[in-house]
mmCIF file as gemmi writes it, N, C-alpha and C atoms, coordinates in Angstrom:
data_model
loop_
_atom_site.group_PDB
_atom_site.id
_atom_site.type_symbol
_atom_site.label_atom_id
_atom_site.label_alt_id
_atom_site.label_comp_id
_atom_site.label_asym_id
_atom_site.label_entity_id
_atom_site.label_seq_id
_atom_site.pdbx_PDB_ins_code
_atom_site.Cartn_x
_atom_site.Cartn_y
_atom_site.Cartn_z
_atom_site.occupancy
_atom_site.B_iso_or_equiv
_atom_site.pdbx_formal_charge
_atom_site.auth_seq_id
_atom_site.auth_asym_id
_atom_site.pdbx_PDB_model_num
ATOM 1 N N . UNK Axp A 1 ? 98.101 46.274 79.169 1 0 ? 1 A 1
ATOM 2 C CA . UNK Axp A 1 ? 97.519 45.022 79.605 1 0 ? 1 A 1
ATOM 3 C C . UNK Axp A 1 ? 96.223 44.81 78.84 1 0 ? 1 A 1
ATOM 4 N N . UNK Axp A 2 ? 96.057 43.698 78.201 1 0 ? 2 A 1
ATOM 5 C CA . UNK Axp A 2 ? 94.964 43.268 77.238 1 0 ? 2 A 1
ATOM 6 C C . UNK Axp A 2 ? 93.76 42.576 78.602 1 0 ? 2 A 1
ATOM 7 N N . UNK Axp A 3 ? 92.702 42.371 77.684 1 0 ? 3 A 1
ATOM 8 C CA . UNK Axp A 3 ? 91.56 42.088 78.423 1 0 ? 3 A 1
ATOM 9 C C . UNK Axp A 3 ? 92.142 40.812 79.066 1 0 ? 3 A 1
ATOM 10 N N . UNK Axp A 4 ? 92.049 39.956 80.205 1 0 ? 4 A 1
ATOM 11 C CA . UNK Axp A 4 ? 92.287 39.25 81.156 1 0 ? 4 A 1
ATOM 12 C C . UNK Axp A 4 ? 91.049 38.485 80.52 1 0 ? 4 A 1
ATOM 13 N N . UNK Axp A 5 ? 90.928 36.639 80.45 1 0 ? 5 A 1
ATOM 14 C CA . UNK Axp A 5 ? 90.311 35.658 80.319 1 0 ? 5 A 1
ATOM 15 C C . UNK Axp A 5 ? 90.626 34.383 81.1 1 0 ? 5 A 1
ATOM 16 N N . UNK Axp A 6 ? 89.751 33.806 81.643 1 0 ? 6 A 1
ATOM 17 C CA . UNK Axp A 6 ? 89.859 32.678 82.645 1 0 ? 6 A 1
ATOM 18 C C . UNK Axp A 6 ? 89.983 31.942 81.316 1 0 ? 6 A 1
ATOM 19 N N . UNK Axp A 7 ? 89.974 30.26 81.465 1 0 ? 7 A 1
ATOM 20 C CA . UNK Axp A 7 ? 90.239 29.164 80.478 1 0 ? 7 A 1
ATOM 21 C C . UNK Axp A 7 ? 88.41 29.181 79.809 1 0 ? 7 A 1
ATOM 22 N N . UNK Axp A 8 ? 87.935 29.235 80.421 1 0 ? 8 A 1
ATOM 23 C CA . UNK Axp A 8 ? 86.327 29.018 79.562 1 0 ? 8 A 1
ATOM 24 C C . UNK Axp A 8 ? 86.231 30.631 78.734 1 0 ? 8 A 1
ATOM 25 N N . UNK Axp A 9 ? 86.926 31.675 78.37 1 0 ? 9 A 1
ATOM 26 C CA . UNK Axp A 9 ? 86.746 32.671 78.11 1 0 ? 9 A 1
ATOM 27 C C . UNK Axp A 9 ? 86.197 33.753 78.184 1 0 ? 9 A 1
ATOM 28 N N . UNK Axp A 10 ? 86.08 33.575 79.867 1 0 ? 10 A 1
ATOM 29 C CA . UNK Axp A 10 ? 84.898 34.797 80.487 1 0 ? 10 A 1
ATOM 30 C C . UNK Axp A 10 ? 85.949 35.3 81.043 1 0 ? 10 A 1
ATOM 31 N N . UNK Axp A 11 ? 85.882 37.387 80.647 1 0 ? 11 A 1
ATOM 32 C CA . UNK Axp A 11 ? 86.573 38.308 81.423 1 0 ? 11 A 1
ATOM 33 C C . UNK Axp A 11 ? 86.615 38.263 83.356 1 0 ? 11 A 1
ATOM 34 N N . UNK Axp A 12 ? 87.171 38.599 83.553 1 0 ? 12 A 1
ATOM 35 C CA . UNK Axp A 12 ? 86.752 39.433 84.957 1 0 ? 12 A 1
ATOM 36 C C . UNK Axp A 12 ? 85.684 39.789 85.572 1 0 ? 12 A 1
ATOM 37 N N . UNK Axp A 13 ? 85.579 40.596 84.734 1 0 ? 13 A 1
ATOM 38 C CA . UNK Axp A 13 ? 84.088 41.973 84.655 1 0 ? 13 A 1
ATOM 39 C C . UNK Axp A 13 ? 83.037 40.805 84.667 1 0 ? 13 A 1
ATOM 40 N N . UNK Axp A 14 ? 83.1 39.6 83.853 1 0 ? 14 A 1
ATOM 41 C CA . UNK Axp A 14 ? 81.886 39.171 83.388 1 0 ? 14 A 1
ATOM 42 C C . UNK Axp A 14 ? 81.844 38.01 84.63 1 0 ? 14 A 1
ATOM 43 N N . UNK Axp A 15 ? 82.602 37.842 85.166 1 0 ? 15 A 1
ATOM 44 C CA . UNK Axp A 15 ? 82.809 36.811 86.407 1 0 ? 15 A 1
ATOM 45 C C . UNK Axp A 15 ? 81.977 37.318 87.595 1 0 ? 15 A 1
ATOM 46 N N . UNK Axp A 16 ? 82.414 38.832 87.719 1 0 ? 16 A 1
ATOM 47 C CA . UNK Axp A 16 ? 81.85 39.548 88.807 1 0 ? 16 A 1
ATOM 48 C C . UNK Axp A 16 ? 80.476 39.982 88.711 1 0 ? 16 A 1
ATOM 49 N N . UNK Axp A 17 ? 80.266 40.658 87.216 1 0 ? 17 A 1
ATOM 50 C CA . UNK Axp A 17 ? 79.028 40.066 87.035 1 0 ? 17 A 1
ATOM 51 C C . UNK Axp A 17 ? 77.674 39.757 87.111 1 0 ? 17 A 1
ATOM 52 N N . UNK Axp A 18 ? 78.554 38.077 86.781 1 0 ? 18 A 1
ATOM 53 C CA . UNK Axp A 18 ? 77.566 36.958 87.246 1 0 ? 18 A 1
ATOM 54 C C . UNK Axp A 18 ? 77.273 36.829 88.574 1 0 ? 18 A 1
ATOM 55 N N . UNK Axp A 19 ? 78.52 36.939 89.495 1 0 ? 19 A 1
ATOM 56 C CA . UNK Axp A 19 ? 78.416 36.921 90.611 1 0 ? 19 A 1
ATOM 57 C C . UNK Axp A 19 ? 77.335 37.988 91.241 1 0 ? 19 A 1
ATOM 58 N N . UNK Axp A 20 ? 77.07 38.999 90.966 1 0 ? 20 A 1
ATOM 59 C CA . UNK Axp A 20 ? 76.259 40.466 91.205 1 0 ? 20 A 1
ATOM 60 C C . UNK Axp A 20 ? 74.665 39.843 90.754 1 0 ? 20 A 1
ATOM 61 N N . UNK Axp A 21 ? 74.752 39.373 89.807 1 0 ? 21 A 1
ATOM 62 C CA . UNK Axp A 21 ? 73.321 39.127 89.575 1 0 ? 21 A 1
ATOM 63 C C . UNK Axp A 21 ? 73.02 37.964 90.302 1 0 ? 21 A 1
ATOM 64 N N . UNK Axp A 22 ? 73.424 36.687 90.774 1 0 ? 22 A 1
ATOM 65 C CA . UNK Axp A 22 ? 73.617 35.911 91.839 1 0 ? 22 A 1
ATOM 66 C C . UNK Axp A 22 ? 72.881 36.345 92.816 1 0 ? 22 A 1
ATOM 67 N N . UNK Axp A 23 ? 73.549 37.229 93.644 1 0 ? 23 A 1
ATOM 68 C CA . UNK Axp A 23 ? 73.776 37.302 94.951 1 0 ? 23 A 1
ATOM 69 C C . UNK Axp A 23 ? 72.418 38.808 95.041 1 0 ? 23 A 1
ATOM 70 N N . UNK Axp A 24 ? 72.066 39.659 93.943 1 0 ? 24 A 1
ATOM 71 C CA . UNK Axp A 24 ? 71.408 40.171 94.363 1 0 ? 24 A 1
ATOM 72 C C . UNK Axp A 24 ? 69.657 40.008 93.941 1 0 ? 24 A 1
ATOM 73 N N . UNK Axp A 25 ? 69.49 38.915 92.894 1 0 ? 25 A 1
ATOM 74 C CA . UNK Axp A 25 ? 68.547 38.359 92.059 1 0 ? 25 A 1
ATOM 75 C C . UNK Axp A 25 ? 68.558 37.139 92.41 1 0 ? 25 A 1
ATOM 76 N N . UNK Axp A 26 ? 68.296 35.902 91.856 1 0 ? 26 A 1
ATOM 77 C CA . UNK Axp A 26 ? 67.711 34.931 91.78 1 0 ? 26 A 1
ATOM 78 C C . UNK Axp A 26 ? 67.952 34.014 93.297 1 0 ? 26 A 1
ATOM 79 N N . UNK Axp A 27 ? 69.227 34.012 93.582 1 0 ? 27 A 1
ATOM 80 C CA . UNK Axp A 27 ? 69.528 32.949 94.77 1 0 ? 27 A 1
ATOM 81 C C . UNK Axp A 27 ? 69.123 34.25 95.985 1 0 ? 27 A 1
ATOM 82 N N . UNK Axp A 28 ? 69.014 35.479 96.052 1 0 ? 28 A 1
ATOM 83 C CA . UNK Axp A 28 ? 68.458 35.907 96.92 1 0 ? 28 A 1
ATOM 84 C C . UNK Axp A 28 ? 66.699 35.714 96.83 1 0 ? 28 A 1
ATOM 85 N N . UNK Axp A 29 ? 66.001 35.613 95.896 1 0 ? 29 A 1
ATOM 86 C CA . UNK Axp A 29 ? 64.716 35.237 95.785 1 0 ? 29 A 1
ATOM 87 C C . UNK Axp A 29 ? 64.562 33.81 96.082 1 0 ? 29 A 1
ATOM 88 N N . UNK Axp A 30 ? 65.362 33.285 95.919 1 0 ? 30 A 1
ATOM 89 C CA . UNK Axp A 30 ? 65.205 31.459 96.161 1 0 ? 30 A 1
ATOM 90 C C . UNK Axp A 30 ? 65.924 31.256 98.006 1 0 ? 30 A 1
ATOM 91 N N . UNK Axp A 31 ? 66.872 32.333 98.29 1 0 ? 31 A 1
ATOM 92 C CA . UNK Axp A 31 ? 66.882 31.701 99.877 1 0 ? 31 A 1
ATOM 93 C C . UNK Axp A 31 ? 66.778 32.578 100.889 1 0 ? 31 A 1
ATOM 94 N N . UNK Axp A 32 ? 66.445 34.087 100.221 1 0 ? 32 A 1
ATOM 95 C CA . UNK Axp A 32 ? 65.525 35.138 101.7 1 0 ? 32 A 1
ATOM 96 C C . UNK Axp A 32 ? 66.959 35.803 101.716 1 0 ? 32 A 1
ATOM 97 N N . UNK Axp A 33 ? 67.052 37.153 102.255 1 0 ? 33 A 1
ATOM 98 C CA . UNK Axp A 33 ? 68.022 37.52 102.841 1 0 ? 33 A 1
ATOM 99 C C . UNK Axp A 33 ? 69.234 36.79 103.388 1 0 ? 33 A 1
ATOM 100 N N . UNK Axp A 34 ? 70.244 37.395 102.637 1 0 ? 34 A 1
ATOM 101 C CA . UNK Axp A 34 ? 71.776 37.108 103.383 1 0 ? 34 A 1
ATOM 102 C C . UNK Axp A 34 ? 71.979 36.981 105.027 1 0 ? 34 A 1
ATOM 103 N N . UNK Axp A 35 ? 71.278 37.78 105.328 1 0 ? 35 A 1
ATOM 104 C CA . UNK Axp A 35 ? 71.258 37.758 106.66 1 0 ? 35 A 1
ATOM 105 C C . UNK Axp A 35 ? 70.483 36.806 107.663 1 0 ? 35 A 1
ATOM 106 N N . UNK Axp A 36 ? 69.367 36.612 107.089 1 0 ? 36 A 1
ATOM 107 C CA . UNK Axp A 36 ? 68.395 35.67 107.699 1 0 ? 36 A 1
ATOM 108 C C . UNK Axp A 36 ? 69.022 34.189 106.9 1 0 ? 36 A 1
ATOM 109 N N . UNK Axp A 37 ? 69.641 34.124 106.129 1 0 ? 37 A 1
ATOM 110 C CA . UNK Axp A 37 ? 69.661 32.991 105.43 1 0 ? 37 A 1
ATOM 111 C C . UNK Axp A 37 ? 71.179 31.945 105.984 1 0 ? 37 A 1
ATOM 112 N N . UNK Axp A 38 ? 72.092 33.166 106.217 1 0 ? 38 A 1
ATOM 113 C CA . UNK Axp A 38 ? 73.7 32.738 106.636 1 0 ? 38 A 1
ATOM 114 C C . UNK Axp A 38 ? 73.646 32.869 107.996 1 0 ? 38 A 1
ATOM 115 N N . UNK Axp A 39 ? 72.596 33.477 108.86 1 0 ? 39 A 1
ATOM 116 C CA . UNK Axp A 39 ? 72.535 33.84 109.712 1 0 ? 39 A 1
ATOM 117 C C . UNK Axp A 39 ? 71.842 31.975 110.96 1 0 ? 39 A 1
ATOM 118 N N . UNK Axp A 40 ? 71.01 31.683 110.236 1 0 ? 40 A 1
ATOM 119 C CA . UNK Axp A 40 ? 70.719 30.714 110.165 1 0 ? 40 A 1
ATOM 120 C C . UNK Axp A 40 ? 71.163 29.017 110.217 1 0 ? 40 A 1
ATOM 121 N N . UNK Axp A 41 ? 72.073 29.422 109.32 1 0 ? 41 A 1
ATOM 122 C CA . UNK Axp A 41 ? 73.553 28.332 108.77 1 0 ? 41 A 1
ATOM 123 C C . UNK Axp A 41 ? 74.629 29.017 110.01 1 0 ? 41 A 1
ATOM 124 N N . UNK Axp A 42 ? 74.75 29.578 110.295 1 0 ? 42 A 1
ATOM 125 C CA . UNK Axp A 42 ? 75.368 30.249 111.38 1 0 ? 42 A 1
ATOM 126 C C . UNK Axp A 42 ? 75.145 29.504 113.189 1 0 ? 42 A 1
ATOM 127 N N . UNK Axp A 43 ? 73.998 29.428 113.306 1 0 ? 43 A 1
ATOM 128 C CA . UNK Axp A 43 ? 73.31 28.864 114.375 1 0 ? 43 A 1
ATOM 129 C C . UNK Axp A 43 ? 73.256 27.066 114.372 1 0 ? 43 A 1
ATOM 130 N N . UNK Axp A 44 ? 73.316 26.76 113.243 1 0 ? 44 A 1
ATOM 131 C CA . UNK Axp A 44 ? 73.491 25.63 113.337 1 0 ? 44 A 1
ATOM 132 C C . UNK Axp A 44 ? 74.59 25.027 113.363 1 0 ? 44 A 1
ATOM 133 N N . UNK Axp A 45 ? 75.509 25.485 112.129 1 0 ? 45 A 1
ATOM 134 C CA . UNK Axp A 45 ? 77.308 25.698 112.396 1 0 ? 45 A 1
ATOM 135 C C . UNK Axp A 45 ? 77.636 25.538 114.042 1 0 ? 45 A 1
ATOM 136 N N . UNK Axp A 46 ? 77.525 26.553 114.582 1 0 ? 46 A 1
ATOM 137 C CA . UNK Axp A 46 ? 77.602 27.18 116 1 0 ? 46 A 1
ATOM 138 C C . UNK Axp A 46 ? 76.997 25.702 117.123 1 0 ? 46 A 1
ATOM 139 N N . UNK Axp A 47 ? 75.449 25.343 117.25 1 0 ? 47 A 1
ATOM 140 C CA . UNK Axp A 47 ? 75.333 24.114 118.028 1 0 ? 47 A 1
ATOM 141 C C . UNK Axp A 47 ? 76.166 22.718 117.624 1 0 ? 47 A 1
ATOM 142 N N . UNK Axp A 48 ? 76.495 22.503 116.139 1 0 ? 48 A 1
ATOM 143 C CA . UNK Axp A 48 ? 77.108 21.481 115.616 1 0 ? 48 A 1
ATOM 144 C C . UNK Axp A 48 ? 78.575 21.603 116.184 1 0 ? 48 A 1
ATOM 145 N N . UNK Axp A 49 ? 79.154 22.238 115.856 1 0 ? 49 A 1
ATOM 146 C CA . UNK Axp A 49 ? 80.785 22.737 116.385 1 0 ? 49 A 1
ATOM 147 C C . UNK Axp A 49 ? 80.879 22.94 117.909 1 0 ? 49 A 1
ATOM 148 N N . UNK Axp A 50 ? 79.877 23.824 118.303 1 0 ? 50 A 1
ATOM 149 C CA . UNK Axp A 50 ? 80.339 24.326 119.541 1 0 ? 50 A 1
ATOM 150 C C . UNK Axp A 50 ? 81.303 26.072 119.689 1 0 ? 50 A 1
ATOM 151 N N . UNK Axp A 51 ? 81.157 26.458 118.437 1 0 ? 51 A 1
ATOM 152 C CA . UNK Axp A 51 ? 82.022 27.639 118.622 1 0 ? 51 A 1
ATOM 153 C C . UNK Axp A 51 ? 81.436 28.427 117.895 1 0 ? 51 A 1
ATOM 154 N N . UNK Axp A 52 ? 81.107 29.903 118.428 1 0 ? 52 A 1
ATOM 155 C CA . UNK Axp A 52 ? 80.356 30.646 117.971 1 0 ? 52 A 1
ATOM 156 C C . UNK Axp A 52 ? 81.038 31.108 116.469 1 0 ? 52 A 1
ATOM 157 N N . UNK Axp A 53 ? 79.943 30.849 115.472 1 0 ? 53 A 1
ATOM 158 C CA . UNK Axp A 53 ? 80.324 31.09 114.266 1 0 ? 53 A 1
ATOM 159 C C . UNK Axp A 53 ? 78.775 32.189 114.006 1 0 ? 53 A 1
ATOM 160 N N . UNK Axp A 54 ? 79.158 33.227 112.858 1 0 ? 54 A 1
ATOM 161 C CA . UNK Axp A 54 ? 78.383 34.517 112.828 1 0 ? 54 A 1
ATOM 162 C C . UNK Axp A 54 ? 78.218 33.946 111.006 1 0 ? 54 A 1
ATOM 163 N N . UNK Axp A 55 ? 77.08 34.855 110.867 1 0 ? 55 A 1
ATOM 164 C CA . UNK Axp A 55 ? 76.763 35.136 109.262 1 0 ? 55 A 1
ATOM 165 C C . UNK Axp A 55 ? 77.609 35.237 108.255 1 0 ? 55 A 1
ATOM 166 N N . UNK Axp A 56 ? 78.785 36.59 108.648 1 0 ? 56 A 1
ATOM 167 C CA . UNK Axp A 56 ? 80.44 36.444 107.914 1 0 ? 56 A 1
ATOM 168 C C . UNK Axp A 56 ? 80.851 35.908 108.025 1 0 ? 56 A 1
ATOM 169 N N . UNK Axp A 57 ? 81.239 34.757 109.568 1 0 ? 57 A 1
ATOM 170 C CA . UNK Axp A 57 ? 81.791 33.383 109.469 1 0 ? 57 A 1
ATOM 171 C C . UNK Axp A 57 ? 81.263 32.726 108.073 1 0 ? 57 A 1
ATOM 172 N N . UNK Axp A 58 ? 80.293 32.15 107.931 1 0 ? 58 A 1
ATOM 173 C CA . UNK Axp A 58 ? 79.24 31.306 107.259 1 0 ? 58 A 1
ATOM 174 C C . UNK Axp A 58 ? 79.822 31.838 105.56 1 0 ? 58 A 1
ATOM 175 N N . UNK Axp A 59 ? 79.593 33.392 105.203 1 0 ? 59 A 1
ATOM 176 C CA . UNK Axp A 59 ? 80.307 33.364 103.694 1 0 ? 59 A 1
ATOM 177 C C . UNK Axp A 59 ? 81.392 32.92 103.763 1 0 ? 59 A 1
ATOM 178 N N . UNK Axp A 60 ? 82.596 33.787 104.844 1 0 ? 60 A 1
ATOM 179 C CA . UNK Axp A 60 ? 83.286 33.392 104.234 1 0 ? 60 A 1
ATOM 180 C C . UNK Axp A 60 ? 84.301 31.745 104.547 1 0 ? 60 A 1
ATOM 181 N N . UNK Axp A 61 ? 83.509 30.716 104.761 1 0 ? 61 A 1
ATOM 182 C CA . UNK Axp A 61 ? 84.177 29.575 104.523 1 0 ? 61 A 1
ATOM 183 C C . UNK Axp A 61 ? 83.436 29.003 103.425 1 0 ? 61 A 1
ATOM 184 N N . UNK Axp A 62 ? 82.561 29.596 103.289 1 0 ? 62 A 1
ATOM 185 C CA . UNK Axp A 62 ? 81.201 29.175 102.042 1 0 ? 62 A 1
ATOM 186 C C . UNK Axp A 62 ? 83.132 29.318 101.106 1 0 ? 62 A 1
ATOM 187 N N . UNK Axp A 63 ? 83.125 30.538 100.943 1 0 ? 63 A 1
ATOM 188 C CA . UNK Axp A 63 ? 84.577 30.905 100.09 1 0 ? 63 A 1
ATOM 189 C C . UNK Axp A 63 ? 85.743 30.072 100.018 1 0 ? 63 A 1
ATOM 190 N N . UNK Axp A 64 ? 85.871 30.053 101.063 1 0 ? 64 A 1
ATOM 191 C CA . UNK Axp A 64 ? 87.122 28.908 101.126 1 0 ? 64 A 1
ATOM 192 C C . UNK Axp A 64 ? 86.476 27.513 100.538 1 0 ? 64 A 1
ATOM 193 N N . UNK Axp A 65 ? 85.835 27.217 100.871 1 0 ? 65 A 1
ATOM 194 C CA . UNK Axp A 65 ? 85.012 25.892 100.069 1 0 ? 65 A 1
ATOM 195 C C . UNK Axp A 65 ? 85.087 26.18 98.705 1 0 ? 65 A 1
ATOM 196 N N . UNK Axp A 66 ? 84.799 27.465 98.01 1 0 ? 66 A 1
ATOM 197 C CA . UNK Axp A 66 ? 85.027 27.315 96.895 1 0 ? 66 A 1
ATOM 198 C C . UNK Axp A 66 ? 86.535 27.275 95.745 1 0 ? 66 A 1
ATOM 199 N N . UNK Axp A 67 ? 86.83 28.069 96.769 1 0 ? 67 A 1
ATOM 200 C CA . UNK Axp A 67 ? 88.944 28.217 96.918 1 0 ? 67 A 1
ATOM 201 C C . UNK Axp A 67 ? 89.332 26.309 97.046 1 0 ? 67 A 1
ATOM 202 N N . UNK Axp A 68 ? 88.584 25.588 97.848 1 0 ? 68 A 1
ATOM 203 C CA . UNK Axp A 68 ? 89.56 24.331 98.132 1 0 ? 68 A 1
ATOM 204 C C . UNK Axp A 68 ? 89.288 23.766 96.47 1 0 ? 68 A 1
ATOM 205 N N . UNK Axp A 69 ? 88.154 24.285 96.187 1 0 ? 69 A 1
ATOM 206 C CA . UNK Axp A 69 ? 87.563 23.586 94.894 1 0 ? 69 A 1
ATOM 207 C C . UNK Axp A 69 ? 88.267 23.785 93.558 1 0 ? 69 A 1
ATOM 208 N N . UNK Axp A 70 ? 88.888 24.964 93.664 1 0 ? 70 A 1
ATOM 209 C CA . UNK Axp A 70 ? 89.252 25.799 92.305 1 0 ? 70 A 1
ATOM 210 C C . UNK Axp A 70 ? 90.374 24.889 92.704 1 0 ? 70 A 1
ATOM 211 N N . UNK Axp A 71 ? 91.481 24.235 93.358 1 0 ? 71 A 1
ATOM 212 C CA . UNK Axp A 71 ? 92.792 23.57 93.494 1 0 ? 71 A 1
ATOM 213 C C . UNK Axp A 71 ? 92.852 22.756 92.504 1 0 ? 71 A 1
ATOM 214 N N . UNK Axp A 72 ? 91.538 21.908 92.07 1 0 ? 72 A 1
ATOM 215 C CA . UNK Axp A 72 ? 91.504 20.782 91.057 1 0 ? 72 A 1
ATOM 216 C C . UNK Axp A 72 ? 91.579 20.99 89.445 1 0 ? 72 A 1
ATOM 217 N N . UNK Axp A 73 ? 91.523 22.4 89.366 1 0 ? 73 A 1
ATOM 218 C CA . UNK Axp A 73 ? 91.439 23.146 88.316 1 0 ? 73 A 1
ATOM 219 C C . UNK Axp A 73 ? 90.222 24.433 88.183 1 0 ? 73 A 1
ATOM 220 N N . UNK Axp A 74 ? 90.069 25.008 87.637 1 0 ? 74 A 1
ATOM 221 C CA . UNK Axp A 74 ? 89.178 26.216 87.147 1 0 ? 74 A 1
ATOM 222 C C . UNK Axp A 74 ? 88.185 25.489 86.865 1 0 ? 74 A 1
ATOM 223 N N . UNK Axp A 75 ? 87.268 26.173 87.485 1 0 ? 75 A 1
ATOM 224 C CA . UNK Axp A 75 ? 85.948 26.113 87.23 1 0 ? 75 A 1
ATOM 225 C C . UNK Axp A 75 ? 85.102 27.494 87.429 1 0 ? 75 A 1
ATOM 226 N N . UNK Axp A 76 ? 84.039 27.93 86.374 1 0 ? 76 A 1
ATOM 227 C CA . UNK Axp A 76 ? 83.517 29.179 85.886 1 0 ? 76 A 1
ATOM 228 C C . UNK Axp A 76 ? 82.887 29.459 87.808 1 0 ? 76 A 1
ATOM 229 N N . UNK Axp A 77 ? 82.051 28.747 87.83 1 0 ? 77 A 1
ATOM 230 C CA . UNK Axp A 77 ? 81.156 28.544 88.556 1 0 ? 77 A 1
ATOM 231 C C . UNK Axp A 77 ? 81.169 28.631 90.328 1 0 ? 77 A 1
ATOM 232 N N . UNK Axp A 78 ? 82.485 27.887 90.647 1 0 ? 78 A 1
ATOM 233 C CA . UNK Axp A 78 ? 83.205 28.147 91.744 1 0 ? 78 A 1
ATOM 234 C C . UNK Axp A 78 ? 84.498 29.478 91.802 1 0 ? 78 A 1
ATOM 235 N N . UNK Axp A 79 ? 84.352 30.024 90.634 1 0 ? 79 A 1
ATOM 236 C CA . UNK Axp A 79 ? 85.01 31.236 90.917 1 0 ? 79 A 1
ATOM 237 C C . UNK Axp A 79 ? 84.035 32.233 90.951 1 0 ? 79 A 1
ATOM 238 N N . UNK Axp A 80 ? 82.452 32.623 90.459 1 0 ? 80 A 1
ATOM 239 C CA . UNK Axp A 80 ? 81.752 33.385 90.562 1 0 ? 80 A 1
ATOM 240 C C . UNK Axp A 80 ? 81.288 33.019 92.006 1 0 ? 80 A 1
ATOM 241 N N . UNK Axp A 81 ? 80.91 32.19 92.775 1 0 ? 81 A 1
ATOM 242 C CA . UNK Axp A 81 ? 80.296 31.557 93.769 1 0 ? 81 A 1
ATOM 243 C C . UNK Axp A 81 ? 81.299 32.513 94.963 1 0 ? 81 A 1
ATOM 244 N N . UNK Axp A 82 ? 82.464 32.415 94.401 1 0 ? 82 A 1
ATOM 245 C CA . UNK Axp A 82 ? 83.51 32.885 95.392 1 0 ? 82 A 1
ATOM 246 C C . UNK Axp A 82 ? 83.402 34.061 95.445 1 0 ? 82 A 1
ATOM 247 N N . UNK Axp A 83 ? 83.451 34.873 94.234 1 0 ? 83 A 1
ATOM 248 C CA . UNK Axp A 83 ? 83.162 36.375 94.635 1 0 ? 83 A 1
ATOM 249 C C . UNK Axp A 83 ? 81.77 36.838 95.26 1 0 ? 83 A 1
ATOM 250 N N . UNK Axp A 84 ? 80.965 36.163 95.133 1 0 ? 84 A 1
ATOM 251 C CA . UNK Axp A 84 ? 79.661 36.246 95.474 1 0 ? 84 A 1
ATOM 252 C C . UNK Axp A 84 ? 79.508 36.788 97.635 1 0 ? 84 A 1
ATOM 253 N N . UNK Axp A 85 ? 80.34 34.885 97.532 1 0 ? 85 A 1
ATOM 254 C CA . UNK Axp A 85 ? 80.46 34.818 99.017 1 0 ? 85 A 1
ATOM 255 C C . UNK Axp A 85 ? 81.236 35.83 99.902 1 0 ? 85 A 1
ATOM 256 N N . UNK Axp A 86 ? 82.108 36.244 99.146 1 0 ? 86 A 1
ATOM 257 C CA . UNK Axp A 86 ? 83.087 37.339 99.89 1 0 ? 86 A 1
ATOM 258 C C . UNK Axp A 86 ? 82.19 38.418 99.717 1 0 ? 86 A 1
ATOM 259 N N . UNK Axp A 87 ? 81.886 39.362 99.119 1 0 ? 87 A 1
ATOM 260 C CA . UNK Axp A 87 ? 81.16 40.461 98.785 1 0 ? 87 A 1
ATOM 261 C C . UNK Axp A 87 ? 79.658 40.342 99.587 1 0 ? 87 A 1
ATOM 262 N N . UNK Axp A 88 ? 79.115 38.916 99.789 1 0 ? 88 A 1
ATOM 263 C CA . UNK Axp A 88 ? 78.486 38.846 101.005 1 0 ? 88 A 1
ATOM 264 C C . UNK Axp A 88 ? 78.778 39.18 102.579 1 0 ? 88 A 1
ATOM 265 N N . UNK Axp A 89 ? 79.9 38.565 103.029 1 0 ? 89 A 1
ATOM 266 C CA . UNK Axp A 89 ? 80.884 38.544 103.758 1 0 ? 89 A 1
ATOM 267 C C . UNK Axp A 89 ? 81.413 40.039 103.983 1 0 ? 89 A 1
ATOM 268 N N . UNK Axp A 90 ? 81.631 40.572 103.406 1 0 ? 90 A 1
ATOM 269 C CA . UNK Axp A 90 ? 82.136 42.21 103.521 1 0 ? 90 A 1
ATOM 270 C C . UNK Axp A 90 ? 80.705 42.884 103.835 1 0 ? 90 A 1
ATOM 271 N N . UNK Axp A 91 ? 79.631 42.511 103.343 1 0 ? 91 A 1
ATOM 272 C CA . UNK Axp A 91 ? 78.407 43.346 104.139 1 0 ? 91 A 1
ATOM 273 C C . UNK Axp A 91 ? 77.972 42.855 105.178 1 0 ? 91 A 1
ATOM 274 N N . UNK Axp A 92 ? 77.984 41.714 105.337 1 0 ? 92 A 1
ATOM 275 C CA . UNK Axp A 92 ? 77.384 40.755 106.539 1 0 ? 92 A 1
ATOM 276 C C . UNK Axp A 92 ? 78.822 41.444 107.736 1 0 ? 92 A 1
ATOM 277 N N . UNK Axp A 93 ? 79.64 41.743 108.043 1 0 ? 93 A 1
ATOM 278 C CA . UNK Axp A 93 ? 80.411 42.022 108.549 1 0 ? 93 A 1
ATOM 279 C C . UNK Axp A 93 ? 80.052 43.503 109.17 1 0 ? 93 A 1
ATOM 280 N N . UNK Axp A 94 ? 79.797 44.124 108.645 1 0 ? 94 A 1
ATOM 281 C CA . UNK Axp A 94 ? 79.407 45.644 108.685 1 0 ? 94 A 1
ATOM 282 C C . UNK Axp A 94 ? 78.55 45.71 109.882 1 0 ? 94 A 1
ATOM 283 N N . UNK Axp A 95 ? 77.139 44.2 109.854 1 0 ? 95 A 1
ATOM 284 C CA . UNK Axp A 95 ? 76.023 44.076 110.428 1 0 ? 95 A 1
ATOM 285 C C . UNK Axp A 95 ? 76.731 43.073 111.859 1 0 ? 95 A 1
ATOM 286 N N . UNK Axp A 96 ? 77.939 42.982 111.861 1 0 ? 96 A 1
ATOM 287 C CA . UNK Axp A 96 ? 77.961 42.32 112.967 1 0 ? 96 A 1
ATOM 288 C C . UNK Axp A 96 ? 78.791 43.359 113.901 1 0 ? 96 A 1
ATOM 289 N N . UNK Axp A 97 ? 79.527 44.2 113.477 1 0 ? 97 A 1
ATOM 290 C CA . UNK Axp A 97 ? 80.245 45.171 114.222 1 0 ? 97 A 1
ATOM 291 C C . UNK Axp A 97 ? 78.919 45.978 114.802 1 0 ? 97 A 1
């Protein structure tokens, strides 16, 4: 199996990444902790709806939002966003058990 390329010509590796430096650099300096930050979006989710929605709630539809997005075609950006949110979502989860 040869190296794997999305249509803009970024590997895998380089998808995930981006996503890694994301989620643990810049957009964590620009919106505070995952936890305090989804946690937050969580509470408001939750009075708006009416149904208790948690921090891992909050990534992962962040995810699916980016999943409804990729339907229209590939995009670099909403596929790094996506791994981002899940890999959020798998730790934010940890903190709710």
């Amino acid at each position: 199996m040869g190296k794997q390329m999305n249509d803009n010509g970024s590997t895998r590796s380089e998808v995930l990444d981006t996503a890694k430096q994301l989620i643990t650099g810049d957009r964590a300096r620009q919106y505070g902790s995952a936890e305090d930050n989804f946690g937050c979006i969580a509470s408001m989710w939750t009075a708006y709806t009416g149904a208790r929605i948690n921090a891992s709630d909050v990534a992962n539809m962040m995810a699916l939002l980016k999943i409804a997005r990729l339907r229209n075609g590939s995009h670099e950006d909403s596929s790094v966003d996506g791994c981002g949110y899940l890999a959020l979502a798998h730790e934010l989860t940890k903190e709710v058990v």
